[in-house]
C-alpha positions in Angstrom: 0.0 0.0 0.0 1.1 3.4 -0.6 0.5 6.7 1.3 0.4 10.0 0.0 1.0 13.1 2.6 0.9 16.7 1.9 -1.9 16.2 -0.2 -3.6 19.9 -0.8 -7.1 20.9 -2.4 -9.3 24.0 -1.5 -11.7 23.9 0.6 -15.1 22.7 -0.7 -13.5 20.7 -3.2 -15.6 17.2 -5.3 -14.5 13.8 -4.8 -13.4 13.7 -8.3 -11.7 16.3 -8.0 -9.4 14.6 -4.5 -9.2 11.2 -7.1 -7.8 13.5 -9.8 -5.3 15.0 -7.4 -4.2 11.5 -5.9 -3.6 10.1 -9.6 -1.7 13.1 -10.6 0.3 12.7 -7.1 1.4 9.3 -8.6 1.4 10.2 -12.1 -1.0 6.7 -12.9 -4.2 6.6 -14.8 -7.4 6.2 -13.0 -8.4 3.1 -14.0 -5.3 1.8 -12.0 -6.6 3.2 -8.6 -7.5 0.1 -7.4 -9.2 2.2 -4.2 -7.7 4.4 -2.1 -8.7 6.0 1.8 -8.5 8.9 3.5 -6.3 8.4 6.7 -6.3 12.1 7.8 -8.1 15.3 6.9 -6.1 18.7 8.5 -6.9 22.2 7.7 -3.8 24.9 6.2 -5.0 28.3 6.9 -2.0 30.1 7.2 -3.0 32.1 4.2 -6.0 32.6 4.8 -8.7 33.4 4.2 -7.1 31.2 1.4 -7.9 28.0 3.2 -6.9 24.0 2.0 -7.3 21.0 3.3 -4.4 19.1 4.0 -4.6 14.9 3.1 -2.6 11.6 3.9 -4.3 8.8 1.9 -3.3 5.4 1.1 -3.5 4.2 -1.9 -4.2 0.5 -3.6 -2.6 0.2 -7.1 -0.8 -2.4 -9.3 1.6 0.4 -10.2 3.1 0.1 -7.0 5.9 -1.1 -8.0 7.0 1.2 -10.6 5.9 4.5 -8.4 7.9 3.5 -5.4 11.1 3.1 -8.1 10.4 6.4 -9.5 10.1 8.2 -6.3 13.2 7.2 -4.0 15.0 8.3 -7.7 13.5 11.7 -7.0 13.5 11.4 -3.4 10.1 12.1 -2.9 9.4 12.1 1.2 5.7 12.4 0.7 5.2 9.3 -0.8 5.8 6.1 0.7 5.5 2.5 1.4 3.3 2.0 4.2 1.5 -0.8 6.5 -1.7 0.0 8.6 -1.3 -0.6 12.1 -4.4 -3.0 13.2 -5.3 -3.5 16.7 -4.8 -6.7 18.4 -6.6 -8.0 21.1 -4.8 -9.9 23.8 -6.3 -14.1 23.8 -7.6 -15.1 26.6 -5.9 -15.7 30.5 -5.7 -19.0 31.9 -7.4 -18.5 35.7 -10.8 -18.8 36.2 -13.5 -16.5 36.3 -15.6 -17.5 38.9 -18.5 -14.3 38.5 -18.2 -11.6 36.4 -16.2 -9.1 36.1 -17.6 -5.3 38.0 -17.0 -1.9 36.1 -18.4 0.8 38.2 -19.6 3.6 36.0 -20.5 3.6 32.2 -18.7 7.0 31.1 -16.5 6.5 28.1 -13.9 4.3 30.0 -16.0 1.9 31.9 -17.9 1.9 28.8 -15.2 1.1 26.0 -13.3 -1.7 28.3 -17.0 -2.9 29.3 -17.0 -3.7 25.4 -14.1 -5.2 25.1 -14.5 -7.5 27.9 -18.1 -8.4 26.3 -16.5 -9.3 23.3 -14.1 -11.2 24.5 -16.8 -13.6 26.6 -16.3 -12.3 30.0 -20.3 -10.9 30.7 -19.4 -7.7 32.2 -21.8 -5.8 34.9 -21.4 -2.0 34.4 -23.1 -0.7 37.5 -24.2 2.9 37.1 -25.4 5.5 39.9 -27.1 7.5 37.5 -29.7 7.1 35.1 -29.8 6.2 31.3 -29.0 8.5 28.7 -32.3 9.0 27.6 -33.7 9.7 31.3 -30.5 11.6 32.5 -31.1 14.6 29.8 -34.5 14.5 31.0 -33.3 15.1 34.8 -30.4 17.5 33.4 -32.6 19.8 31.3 -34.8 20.1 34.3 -31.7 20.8 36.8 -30.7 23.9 34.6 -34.2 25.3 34.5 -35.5 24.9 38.0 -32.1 24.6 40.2 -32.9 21.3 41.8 -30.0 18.6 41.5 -30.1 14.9 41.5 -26.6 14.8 43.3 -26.6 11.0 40.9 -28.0 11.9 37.7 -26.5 14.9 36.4 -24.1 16.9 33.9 -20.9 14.1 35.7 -22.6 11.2 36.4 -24.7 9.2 34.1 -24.7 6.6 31.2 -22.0 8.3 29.3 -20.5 10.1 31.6 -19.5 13.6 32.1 -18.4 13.8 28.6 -21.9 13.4 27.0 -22.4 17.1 28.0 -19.8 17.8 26.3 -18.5 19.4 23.0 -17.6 15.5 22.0 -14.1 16.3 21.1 -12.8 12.8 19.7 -8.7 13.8 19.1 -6.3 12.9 21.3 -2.5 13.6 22.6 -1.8 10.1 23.7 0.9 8.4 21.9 -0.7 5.1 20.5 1.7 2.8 18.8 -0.4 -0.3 19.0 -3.9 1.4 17.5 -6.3 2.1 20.2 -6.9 5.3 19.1 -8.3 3.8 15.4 -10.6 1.2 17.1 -11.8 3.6 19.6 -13.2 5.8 16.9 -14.2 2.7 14.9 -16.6 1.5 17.7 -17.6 4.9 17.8 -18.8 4.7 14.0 -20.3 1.0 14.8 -22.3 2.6 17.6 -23.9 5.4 15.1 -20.9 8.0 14.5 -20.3 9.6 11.3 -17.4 7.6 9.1 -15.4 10.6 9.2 -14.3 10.9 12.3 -12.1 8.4 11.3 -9.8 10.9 9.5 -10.8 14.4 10.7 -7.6 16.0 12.6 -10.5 17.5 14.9 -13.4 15.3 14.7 -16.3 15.6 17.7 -19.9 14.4 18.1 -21.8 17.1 20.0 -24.3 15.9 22.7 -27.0 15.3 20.8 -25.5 12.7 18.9 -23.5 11.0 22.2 -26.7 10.4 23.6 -28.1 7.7 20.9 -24.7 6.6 20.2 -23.6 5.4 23.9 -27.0 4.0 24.1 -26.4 2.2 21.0 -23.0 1.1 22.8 -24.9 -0.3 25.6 -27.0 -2.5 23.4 -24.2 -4.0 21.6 -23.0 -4.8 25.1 -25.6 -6.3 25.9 -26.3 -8.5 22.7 -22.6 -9.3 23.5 -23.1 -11.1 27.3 -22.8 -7.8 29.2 -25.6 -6.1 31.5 -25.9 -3.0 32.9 -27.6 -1.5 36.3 -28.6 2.0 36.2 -29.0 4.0 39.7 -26.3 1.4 41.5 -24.3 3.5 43.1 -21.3 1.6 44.8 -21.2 2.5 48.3 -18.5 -0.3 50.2 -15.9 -2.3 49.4 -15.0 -6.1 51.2 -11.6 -6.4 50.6 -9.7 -9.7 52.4 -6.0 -10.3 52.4 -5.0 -7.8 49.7 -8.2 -8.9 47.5 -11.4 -7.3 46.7 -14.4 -9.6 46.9 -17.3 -8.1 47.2 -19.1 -4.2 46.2 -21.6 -2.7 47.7 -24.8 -1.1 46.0 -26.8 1.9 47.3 -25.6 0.8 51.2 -27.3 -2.3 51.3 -26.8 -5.0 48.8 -23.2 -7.0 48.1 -22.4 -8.3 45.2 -19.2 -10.9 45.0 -16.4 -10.3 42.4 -12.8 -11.1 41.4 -12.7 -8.3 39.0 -13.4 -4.8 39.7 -12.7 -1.8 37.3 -13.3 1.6 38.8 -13.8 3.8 35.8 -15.8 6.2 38.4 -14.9 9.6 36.5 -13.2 12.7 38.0 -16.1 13.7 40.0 -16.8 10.9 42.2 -15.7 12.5 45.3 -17.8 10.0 47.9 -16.4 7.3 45.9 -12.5 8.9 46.3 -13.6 8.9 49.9 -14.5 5.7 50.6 -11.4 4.1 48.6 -9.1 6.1 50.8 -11.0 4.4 54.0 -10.3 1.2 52.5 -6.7 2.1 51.6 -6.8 2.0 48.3 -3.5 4.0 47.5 -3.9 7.6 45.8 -1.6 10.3 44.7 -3.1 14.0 44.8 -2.2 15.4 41.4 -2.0 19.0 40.0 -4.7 19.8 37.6 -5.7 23.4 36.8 -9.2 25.7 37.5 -10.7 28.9 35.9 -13.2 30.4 33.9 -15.3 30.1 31.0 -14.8 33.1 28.4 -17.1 33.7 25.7 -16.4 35.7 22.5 -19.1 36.1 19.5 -18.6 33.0 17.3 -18.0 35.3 14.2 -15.0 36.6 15.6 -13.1 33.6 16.0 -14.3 32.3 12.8 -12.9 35.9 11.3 -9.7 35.6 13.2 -9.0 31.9 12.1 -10.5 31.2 8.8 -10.3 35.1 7.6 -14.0 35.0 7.0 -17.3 35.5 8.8 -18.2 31.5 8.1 -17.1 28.8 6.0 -20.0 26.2 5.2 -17.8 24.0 4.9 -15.6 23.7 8.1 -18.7 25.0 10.0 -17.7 27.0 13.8 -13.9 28.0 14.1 -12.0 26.9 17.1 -9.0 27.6 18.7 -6.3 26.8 20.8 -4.0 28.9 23.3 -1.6 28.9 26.0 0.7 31.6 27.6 3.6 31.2 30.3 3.3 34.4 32.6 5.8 36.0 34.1 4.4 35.1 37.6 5.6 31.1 36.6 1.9 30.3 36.2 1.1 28.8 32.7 -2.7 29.4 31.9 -4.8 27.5 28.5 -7.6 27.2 26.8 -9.3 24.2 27.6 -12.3 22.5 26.0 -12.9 24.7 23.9 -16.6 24.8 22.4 -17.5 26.1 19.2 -20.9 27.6 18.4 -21.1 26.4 22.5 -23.0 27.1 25.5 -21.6 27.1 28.8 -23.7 24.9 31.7 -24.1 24.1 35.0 -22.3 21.3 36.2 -22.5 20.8 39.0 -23.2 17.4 41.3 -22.9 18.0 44.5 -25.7 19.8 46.5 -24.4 23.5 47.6 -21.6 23.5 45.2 -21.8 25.1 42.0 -19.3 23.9 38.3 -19.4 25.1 35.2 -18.3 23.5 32.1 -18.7 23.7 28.0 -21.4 21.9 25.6 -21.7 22.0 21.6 -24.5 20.1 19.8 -23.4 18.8 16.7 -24.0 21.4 14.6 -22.3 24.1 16.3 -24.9 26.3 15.4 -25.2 29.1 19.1 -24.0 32.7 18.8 -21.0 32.2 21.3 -17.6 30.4 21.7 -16.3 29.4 24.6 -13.9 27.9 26.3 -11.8 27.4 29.6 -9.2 29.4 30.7 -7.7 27.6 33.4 -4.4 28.3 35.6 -2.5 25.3 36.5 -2.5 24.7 40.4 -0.6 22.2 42.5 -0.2 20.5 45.6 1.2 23.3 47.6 -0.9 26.0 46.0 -4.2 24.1 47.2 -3.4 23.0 50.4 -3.7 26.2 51.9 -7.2 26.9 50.7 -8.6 23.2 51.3 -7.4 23.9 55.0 -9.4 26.9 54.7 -12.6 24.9 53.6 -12.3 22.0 56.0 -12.3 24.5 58.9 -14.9 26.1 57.7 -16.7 23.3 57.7 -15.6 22.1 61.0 -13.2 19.7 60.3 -10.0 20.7 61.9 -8.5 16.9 62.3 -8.1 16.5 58.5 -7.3 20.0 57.8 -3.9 19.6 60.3 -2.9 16.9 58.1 -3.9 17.7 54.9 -0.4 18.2 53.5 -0.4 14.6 53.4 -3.9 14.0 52.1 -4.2 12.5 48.7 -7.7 14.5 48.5 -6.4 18.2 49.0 -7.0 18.8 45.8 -10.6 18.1 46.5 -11.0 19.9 48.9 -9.7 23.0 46.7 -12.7 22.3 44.6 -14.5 22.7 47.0 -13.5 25.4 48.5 -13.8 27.4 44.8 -17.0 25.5 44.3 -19.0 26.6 47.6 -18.1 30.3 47.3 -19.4 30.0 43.7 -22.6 28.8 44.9 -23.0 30.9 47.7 -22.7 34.0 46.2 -26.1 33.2 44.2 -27.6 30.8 45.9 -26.6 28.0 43.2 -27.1 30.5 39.8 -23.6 30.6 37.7 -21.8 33.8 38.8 -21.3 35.8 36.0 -18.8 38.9 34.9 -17.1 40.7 32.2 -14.1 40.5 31.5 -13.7 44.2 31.5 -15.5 44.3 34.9 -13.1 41.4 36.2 -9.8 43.7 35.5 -11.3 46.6 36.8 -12.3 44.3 39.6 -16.0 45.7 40.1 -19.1 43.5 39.6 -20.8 43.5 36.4 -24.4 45.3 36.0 -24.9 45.1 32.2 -23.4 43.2 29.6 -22.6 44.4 26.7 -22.4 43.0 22.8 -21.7 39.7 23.7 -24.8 38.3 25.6 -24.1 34.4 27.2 -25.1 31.5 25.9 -25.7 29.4 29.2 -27.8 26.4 30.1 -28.6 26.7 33.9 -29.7 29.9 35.4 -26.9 32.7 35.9 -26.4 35.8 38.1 -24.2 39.4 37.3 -21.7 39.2 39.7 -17.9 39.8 40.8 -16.1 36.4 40.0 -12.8 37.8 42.2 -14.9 36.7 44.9 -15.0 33.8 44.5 -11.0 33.1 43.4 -8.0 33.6 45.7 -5.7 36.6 44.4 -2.9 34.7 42.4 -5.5 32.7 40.5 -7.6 36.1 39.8 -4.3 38.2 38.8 -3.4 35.1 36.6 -6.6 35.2 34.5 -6.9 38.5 34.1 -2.9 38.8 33.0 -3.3 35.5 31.0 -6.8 37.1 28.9 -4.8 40.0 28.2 -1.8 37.9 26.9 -4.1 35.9 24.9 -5.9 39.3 23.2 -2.6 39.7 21.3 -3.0 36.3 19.5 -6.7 36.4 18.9 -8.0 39.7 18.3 -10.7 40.9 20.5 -10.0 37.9 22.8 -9.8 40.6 25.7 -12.5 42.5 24.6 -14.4 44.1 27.6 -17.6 42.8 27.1 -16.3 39.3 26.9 -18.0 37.0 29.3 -16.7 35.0 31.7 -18.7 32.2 34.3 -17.0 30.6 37.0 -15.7 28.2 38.5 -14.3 26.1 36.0 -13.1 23.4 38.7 -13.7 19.8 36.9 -10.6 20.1 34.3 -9.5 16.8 35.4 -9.2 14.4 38.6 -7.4 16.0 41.5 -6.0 12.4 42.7 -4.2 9.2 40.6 -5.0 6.0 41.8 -1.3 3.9 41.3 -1.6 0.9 39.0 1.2 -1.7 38.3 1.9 -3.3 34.8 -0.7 -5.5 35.2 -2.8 -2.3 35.5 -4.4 -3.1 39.3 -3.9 -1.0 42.2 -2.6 -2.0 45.4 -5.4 -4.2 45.8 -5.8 -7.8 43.8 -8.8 -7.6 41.2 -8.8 -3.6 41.8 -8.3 -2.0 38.7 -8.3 1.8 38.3 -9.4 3.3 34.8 -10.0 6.6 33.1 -9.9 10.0 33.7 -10.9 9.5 37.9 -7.6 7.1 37.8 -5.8 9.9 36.7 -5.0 8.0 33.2 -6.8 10.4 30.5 -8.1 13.7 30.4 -11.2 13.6 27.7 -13.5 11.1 25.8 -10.8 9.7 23.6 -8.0 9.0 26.3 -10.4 7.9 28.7 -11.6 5.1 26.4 -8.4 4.2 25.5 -7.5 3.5 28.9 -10.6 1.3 29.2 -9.3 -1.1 26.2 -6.1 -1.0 28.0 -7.7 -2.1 31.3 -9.9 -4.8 29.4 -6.6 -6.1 27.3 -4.8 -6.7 31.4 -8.2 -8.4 32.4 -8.4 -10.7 29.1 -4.8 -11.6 29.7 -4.8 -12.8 33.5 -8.4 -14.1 33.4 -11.0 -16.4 31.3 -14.5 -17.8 31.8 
């Protein structure tokens, strides 16, 4: 097979007109493209608003031969001999299964090694504490209009997990040498995905799709052997002589297992709680918090394509980062196009906000995250100050050694959000935030939220260094995107849910510290969005597949 890189049309270009390019690439006749496929699609729009698409294809053609001669004579680089990595699923352990193996929480890593393990014969139980997808948007869409949470069913917890509220971004920065990444996306398409996110550079979803297709994903687990159990929240461990055998469900019924995957998501924090009471080793981890900014979606689109809209390429995005001179680095961070920001939140008197898209893209606004990294020492502090507050001066005295701090930082940001409201997303502009007075009237740019919102004075809520930060790092960021600090930019806080604020240790056989524990996803500390976090599930169900069979 060959493959063709730096492949460049216009955008908005045929199909015939891509087959006409790839045969004169190769200088063959048409009738000798046996077939040929699109392994990536990336977009060149440093001229713009002279925009291309970039291809890699591979090609299928009895000239091989002959166009492989000719080009290492010319020394052509972008075209090459090539093999397709496939993915290769481990065969089956040798000790016995004696029940089935647990995976608490169907988000997209429980999910995807829940799959793997049902088609490899092992009947998996996926035990959810929230409800189907279905049912959950139902519960959702009610939480942002009338306030009242279902601390189980919500924008984190779920079939599908937190990132089915999501902009559905399917890319991915983990290396992957032995072709998860392909087969994640090709279940993806099996459960009801469009083919091309098989070769888009920036493929996503949007939440109205994620919700039929992880249903779909569901019942092809189920076809396979597999079951699920919606509102089984796990509430205990039994764990004898360094070996789990039995979970808990809603504090009163045990179910025995060898096998136990804890794909519980970043929010879980009862669930980080109780595994600390059982020892279950954890690490707290630096992760980063913020805001949400949004900017009119015309004016990203004009600042990255050149043009008010491109039909084709539909809502522009964007990424940026900036090192300060303070030592802090602050990023963009799911960034949504044609987005709403929402509420959420999952625990009662604490208030989150994060980013959606549908799949068209199609709202006024962009937004995204600006988020400040934060570590260990930089939280401690304030998740002292919370667990005083809230009366707890034992664990505050020795919370420098508490793998949760970082939790309790959350919290800390969380609860002042909310109280400053009662529960509506506190909201500013950004020229109110630098001139550090709340806002009272917004001006071009009106939000885009889901979930009721307030006018308020977000410094409030953020200690200093993390307020300076943001308000040095938007400014930073108005001289790559113009506008990007424009004063009537909005930003909604807290952005506290960028990823998990612990790691659960694994060994090479992927298990904790416990035998038959096995911690997965984005909660493990092992991914940090849809793609990595299923990834990490088919790496947790290849260790499973290899130790175990039925």
């Amino acid at each position: 097979m060959i493959r063709i890189s730096q492949l460049k049309l216009p955008v908005g270009h045929t199909t015939e007109a891509l087959e006409k390019k790839i045969c004169q690439q190769l200088k063959i006749k048409k009738e000798e493209l046996s077939s040929w496929q699109i392994v990536r699609r990336s977009l060149d729009a440093r001229k713009k608003p002279d925009l291309k698409f970039v291809y890699v294809i591979d090609v299928d053609t009895p000239k091989e031969r002959k166009i492989l001669h000719r080009v290492q004579k010319v020394n052509d680089k972008d075209i090459m001999l090539t093999k397709r990595t496939e993915y290769q699923f481990p065969t089956g352990g040798s000790e016995k299964l004696q029940q089935p193996p647990v995976v608490i929480g169907s988000g997209p890593a429980g999910l995807f090694c829940a799959w793997m393990l049902a088609k490899a014969g092992l009947r998996p139980v996926v035990y959810e504490r929230g409800e189907k997808a279905a049912e959950r948007k139902k519960t959702v869409d009610q939480y942002w209009k009338d306030g009242i949470l279902d601390p189980n069913s919500n924008v984190q917890f779920g079939e599908g997990g937190a990132g089915t509220f999501s902009d559905g971004k399917l890319n991915t920065l983990v290396k992957d040498p032995v072709g998860r990444h392909r087969k994640v996306l090709e279940i993806f398409v099996q459960g009801g995905a469009p083919e091309h996110i098989l070769y888009e550079q920036k493929p996503h979803l949007g939440t109205d799709q994620l919700i039929g297709i992880v249903t779909s994903l569901r019942e092809q687990i189920e076809q396979m052997g597999g079951s699920f159990c919606f509102t089984k929240k796990v509430t205990d461990l039994d764990i004898r002589d360094g070996k789990i055998c039995r979970i808990q469900l809603n504090d009163s019924e045990w179910v025995e297992t060898q096998v136990c995957i804890a794909a519980i998501g970043h929010s879980a924090r009862d669930t980080f709680q109780m595994l600390k009471k059982h020892g279950i080793a954890m690490e707290a981890k630096s992760f980063a918090v913020g805001v949400r900014i949004e900017h009119p979606q015309e004016m990203i689109n004009r600042s990255q394509y050149g043009r008010p809209e491109v039909k084709e390429l539909g809502a522009a995005n964007y990424k940026l980062t900036h090192q300060l001179k303070n030592g802090r680095g602050i990023y963009s961070f799911c960034m949504c196009p044609g987005g709403y920001v929402v509420d959420a939140s999952s625990e009662k008197g604490y208030l989150a906000v994060n980013g959606m898209s549908y799949q068209a893209r199609d709202s006024r606004n962009a937004n995204s995250a600006m988020i400040v990294t934060v570590s260990p020492q930089d939280y401690v502090t304030y998740g002292m100050d919370y667990l005083q507050r809230m009366g707890e001066d034992a664990l505050a005295a020795t919370l420098d050694q508490n793998p949760l701090a970082g939790m309790y930082f959350q919290r800390y940001l969380e609860q002042k959000a909310y109280q400053m409201h009662e529960g509506k997303i506190p909201v500013q502009t950004y020229g109110d935030f630098h001139d550090k007075k709340e806002t009272k009237a917004f001006g071009d740019v009106e939000p885009c939220i889901r979930g009721r919102y307030a006018m308020s004075n977000l410094r409030e809520i953020f200690p200093n260094f993390l307020a300076e930060s943001l308000d040095l790092g938007i400014a930073a960021c108005g001289r790559k995107i113009h506008g990007f600090d424009r004063p009537d930019a909005v930003l909604s806080g807290v952005e506290s849910r960028t990823s998990s604020p612990v790691r659960i240790p694994r060994n090479e056989q992927m298990e904790g510290n416990i035998e038959g524990f096995y911690p997965c996803g984005e909660g493990a500390g092992y991914a940090g969005g849809i793609t990595s976090a299923a990834m990490d599930g088919l790496r947790v169900a290849e260790a499973v597949c290899k130790k175990y069979c039925i």
